[in-house]
Every structure is written in C-alpha cells, then in structure tokens.
C-alpha positions as CSV (number, residue, x, y, z in Angstrom):
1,X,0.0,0.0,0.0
2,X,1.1,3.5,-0.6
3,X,1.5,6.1,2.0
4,X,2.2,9.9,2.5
5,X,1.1,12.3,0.4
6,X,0.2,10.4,-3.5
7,X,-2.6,8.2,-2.3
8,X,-5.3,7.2,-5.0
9,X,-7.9,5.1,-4.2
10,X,-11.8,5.8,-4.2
11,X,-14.1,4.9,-1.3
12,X,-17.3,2.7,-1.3
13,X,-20.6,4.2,-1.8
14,X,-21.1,7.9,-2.5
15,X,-19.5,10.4,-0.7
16,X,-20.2,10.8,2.8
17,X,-23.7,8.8,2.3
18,X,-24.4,6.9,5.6
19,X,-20.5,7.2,6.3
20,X,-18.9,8.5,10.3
21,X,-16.0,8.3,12.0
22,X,-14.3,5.5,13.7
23,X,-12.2,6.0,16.6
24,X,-9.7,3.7,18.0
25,X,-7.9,3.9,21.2
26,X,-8.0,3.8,24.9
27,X,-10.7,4.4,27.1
28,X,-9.9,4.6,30.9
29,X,-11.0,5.4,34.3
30,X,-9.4,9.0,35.5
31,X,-8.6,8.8,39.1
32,X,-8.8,12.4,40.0
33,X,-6.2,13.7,42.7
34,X,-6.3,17.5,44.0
35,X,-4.1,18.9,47.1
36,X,-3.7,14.9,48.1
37,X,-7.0,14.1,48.4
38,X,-9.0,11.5,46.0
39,X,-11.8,14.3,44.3
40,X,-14.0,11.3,42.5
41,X,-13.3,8.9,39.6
42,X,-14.4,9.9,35.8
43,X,-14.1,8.3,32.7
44,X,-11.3,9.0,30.3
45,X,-8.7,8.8,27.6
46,X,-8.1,11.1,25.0
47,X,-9.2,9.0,22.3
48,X,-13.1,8.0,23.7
49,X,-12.6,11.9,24.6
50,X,-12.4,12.4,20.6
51,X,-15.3,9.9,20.2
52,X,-17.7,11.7,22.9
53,X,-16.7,14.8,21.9
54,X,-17.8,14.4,18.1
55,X,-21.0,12.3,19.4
56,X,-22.3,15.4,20.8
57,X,-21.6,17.5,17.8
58,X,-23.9,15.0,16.2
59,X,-21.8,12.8,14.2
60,X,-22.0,9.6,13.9
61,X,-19.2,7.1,15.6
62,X,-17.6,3.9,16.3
63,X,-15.0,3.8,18.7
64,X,-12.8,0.6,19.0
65,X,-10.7,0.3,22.1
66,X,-9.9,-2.5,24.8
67,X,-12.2,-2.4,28.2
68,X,-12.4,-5.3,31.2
69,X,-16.0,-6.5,32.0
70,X,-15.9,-5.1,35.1
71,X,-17.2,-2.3,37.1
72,X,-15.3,0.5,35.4
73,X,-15.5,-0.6,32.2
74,X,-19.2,-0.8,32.4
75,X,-19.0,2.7,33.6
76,X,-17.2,3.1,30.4
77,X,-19.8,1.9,28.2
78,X,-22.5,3.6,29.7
79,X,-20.9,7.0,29.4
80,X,-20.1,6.2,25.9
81,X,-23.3,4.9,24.4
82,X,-25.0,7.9,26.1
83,X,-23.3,10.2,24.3
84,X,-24.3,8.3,21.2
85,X,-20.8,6.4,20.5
86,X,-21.1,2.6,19.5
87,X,-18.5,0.3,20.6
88,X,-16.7,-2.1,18.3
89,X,-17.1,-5.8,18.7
90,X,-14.1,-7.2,20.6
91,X,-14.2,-3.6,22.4
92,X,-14.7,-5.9,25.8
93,X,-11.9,-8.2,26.1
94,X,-9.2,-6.8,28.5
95,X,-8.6,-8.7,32.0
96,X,-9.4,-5.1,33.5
97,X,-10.4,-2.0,32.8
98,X,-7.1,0.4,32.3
99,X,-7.2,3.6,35.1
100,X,-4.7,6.5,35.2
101,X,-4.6,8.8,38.1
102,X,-4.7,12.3,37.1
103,X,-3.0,14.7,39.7
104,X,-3.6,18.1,39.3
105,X,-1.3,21.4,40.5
106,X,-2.7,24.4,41.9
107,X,-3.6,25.7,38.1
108,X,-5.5,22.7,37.1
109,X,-2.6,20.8,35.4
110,X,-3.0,17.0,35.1
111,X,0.0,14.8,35.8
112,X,-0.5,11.0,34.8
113,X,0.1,7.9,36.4
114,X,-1.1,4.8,34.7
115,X,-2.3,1.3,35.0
116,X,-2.8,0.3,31.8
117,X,-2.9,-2.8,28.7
118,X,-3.7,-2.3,25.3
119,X,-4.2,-5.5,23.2
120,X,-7.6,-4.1,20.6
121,X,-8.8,-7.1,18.6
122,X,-8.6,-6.2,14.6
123,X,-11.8,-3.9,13.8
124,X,-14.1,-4.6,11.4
125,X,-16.9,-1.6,10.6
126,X,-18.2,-0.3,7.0
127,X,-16.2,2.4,5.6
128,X,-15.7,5.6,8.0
129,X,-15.6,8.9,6.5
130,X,-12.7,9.6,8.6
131,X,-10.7,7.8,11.2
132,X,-9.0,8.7,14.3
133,X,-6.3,7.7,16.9
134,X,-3.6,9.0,18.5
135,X,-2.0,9.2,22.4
136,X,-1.1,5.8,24.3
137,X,-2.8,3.3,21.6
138,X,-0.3,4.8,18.9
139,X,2.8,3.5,20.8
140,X,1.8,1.4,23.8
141,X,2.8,-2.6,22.5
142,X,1.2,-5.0,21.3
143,X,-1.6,-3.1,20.5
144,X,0.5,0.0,18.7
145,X,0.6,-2.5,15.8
146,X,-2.5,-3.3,15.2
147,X,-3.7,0.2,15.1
148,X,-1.2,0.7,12.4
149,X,-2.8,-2.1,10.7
150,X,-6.0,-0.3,10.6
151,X,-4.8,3.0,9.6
152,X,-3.7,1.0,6.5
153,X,-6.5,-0.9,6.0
154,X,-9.0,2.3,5.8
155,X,-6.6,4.9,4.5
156,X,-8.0,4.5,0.9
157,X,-11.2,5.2,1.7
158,X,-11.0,7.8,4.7
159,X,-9.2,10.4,5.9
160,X,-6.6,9.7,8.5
161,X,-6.4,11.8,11.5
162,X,-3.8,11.6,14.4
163,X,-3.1,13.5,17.7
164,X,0.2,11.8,19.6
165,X,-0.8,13.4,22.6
166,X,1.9,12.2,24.3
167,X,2.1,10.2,27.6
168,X,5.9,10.0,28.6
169,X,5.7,8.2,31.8
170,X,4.1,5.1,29.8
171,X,6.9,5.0,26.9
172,X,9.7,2.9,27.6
173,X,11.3,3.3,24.8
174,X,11.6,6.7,23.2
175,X,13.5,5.7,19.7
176,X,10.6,3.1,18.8
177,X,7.9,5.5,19.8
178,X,8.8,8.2,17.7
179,X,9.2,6.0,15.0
180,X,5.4,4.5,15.5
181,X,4.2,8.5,15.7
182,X,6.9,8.6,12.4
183,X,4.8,5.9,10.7
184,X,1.1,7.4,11.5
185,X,2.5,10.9,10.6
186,X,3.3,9.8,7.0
187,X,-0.2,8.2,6.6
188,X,-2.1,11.0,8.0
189,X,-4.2,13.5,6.3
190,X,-4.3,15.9,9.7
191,X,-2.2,15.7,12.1
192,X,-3.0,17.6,15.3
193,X,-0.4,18.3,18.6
194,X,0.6,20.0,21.3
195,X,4.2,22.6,21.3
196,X,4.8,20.4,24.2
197,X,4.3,17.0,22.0
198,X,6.3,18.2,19.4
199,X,9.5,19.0,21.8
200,X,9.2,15.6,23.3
201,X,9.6,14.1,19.9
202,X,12.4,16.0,18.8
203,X,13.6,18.4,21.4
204,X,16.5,20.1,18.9
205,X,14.1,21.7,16.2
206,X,11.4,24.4,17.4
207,X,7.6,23.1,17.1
208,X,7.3,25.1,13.9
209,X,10.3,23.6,12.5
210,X,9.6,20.3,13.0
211,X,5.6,21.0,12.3
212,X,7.0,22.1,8.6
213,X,9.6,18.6,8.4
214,X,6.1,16.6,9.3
215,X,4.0,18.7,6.8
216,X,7.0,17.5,4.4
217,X,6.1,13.7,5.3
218,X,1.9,14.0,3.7
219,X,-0.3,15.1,5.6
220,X,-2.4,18.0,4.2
221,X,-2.6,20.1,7.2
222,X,-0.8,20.1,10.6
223,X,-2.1,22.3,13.7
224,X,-0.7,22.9,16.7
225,X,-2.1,23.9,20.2
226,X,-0.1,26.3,22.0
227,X,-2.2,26.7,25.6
228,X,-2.9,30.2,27.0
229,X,-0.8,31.3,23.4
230,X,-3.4,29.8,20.8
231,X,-2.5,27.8,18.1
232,X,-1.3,27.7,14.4
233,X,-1.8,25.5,11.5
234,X,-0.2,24.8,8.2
235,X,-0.7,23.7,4.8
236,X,1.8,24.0,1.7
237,X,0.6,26.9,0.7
238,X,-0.1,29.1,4.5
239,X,0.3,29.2,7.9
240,X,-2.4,30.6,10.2
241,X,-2.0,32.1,13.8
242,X,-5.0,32.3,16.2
243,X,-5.5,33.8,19.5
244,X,-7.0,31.6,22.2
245,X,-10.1,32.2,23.0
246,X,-10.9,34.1,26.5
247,X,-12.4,31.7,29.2
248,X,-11.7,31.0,32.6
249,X,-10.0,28.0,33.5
250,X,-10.7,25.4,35.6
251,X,-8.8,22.6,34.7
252,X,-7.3,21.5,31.5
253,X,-8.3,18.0,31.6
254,X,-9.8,17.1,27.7
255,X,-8.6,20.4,26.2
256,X,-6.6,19.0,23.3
257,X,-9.4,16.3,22.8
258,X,-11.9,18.6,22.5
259,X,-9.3,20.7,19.9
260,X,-9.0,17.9,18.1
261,X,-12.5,17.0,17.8
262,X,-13.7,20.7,16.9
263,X,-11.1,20.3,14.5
264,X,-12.7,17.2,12.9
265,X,-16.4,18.3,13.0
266,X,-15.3,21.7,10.8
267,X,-13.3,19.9,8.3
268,X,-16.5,18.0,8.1
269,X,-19.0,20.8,7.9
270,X,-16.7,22.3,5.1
271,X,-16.9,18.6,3.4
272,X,-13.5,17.9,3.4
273,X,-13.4,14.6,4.7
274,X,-13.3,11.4,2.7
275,X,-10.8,10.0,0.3
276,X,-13.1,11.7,-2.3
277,X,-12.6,15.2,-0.4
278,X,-8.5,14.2,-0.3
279,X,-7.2,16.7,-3.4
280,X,-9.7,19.6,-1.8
281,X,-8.4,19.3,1.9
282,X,-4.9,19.4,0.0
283,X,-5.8,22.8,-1.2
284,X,-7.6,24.4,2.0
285,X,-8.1,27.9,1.6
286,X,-6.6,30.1,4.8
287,X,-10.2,31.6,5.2
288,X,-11.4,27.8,5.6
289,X,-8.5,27.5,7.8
290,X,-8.9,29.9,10.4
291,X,-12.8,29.4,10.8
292,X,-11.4,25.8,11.3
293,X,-8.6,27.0,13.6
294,X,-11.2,29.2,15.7
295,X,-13.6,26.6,16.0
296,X,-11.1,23.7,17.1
297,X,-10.2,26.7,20.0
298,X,-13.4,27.4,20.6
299,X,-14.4,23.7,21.9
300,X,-11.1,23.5,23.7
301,X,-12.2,27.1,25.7
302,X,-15.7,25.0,26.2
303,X,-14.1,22.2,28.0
304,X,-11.4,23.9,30.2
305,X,-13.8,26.2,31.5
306,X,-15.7,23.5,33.0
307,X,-14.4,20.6,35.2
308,X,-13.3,17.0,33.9
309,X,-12.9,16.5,30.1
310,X,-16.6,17.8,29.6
311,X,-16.5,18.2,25.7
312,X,-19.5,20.6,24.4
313,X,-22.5,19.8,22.6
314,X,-23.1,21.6,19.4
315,X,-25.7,24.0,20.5
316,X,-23.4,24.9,23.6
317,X,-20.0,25.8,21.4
318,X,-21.9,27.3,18.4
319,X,-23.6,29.4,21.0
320,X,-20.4,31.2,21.1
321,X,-19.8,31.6,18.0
C-alpha cells in the first residue's frame, strides 16, 4: 500500500452517504487527585474523549478500544453509548479495565500515572468517513501495531487523522515510539499536537520547524495547540496564527481532545473529509483554515472552563460563535 502524500484510491458508496468516524484507542478510568485528596473517579482517555466529543456535535461514531467486564469498564460503556458512541465488537476483552490517576497542581494541570494494557482485537466496521487515533494506543505494544494495521487498512477510503498526545511516563522506549508516531505521521491526512508533544519528539528543532519537516512527510494540514498562546496551523501553501479564546480556566483536563474533535467536525462541515474530499483538503483555503482553527479553539475554551474532560454539545459551542 502506498503512504504519505500520493494516495489514490476511491471509497465505497457515494460520498459521505451513511458514512462516520471510527475511533480507536483507549478508554480509561481517571482517578482524579487535588491537594492529596482523591476528588472522585471519571471516565477517560483522549481517544473516547475524541469519540464523545464528536457524538455530541452529532456525528455519527464507532470507537474501537480494549475495556475489562468489570465495574469500570461498564461505567465506560454507559458513558459512551449515552453520548451516542457505538463500541466495536471485541471492544470488551481486557482482563481489567485500564485507570490512570490524574493529579492536578494548583492551576488545574494534570500529571499522569497509569495502570494500563492495550491489546484491541482487529476492527471490522463499513467504511468511515474519517478515522482517528492518537496518544497511548499509537505506541503502547502489542496493541500499537494493530492500530497501524487499521490505519492502512481504511486509508484508501477515509481520511486519516492523528493526535500523539503524548504520555511519557508510559513510553519505555523513546527511539521506537517516535518512529510508531513517524509511521502514522506519514499516513495521515491531519495531524494535530501539542508545542509540548512536538519537543518531546524531537527536542533540537522548534515546534514550527519540525511542524514544517512533518507537513514535508503527507499530511495535508498540521495544527498545533499552544495553551494560554493559541494555536497555528499549516498547509503548503499558508500558515495561520489564532489567538485563544478568553475563558476562565478550571482545569485542562480534555482540552486537546476537545481541539482535536472541533477540528474534525469543521473539516466536516466544510466537506472535506473522505478520500473523495482528499485533493480539496490538499488545497484548504486560509479563510477555511482559520474558521477551522477558531472553531477547534473554541471547543477546547468550552471544556477547560468546565471541570473534567466535559466536551461541548453543538448547541453549547456554536452558541459562542
């Protein structure tokens, strides 16, 4: 199969008819941890934050991770089915469900500690529009491989998205990890991270440097999230700057998953997902791409001013707008 940027292949069925995303990655039980003291349990992982978060912009979704039969992970289910995700078959087959205590500082930054397996079973769903994954299922073995495997299987027919979204403490070894994010990078259409991500990955370039040698590798666009400083984005032909939005903080638990699934949702509103949509996402205007920029912010503003990774609702973000 052929990767990167010269990828030609048509989807099945007409464009975007009947067609969602699929998600895959971990789902996990935050354990939240303020001034020492246990504050309460919620459910988590930045990929089922992705799922959740474009369920309640109303698109469709299957989301294919690796949960126990237990307690939590029926927590897990019911959270994500209420939000209108569907869970892949084989989604329920760890030996527990994964947990990662989030401790957070005085400002509401999360530090993680994790507990943690990830074995996904191969996933089998009709063509997506678009598929997602990113963080520890990119690079956490076994199951780092068979995500890979399902990138290639539905690259010719969707478009690939990726977030790294980094989680040192879990990566053993940093040489193979940045060559699994290497390999995803190079089959991705958008690539989405963090100035913090992208320093971790190669802490001799500057993000923008090293956002540019990525951009170099295929993907059509690459945006980063700054924090309190915004974000930028790029294609071949621009690069765009944007404020963030004002909001109060409260914690910044979900803000890059709820960046990355604004992001998603307006590249689907402007109809450029789908292998079909491939050559016009190639050639974003910059208009296109700051409305997209402000509205990935935009979410991400939503969900830190609120506790938890509590991605908005459509009605909630574009009442915003």
């Amino acid at each position: 199969m052929t990767v990167g940027r010269h990828r030609d292949a048509a989807p099945a069925g007409e464009p975007g008819e009947g067609r969602g995303a699929l998600v895959v990655g971990e789902a996990l039980i935050d354990i939240v941890v303020r001034d020492g003291q246990v504050t309460g349990e919620h459910v988590g992982g930045s990929p089922l934050n992705v799922a959740v978060g474009l369920a309640r912009l109303g698109r469709p979704v299957d989301f294919a991770t690796f949960l126990g039969d237990d307690a939590r992970g029926r927590r897990i289910i019911e959270y994500v089915r209420a939000s209108g995700v569907a869970l892949t078959e084989g989604s329920v087959s760890a030996s527990q469900t994964a947990t990662a205590q989030a401790v957070l500082d005085e400002k509401g930054s999360a530090t993680y500690h994790f507990d943690i397996e990830w074995e996904p079973r191969p996933v089998a769903v009709a063509a997506p529009l678009v598929v997602h994954t990113g963080s520890i299922a990119a690079v956490l073995e076994p199951g780092a491989a068979e995500v890979l495997a399902t990138i290639d299987r539905y690259l010719p027919g969707s478009t690939i998205t990726f977030d790294p979204n980094l989680r040192p403490q879990l990566i053993a070894d940093p040489a193979a990890a940045r060559s699994r994010i290497d390999a995803l990078v190079s089959r991705a259409d958008v690539v989405k991270a963090s100035d913090e991500d992208l320093r971790w990955i190669d802490p001799d370039r500057s993000p923008e440097d090293l956002a540019a040698h990525w951009l170099s590798k295929g993907p059509a666009l690459i945006a980063v999230t700054l924090g309190a400083r915004g974000a930028f984005a790029l294609t071949r032909t621009t690069t765009i700057h944007i404020p963030a939005p004002p909001t109060t903080v409260v914690d910044t638990v979900g803000a890059g998953d709820a960046f990355t699934a604004g992001l998603i949702d307006a590249l689907w509103t402007a109809e450029l997902l789908g292998a079909e949509n491939r050559n016009s996402l190639n050639h974003i205007g910059s208009d296109t791409l700051r409305e997209v920029l402000e509205i990935a912010a935009l979410s991400s503003a939503v969900t830190v001013s609120r506790p938890g990774a509590d991605l908005p609702d459509r009605a909630t973000r574009d009442a915003l707008q």
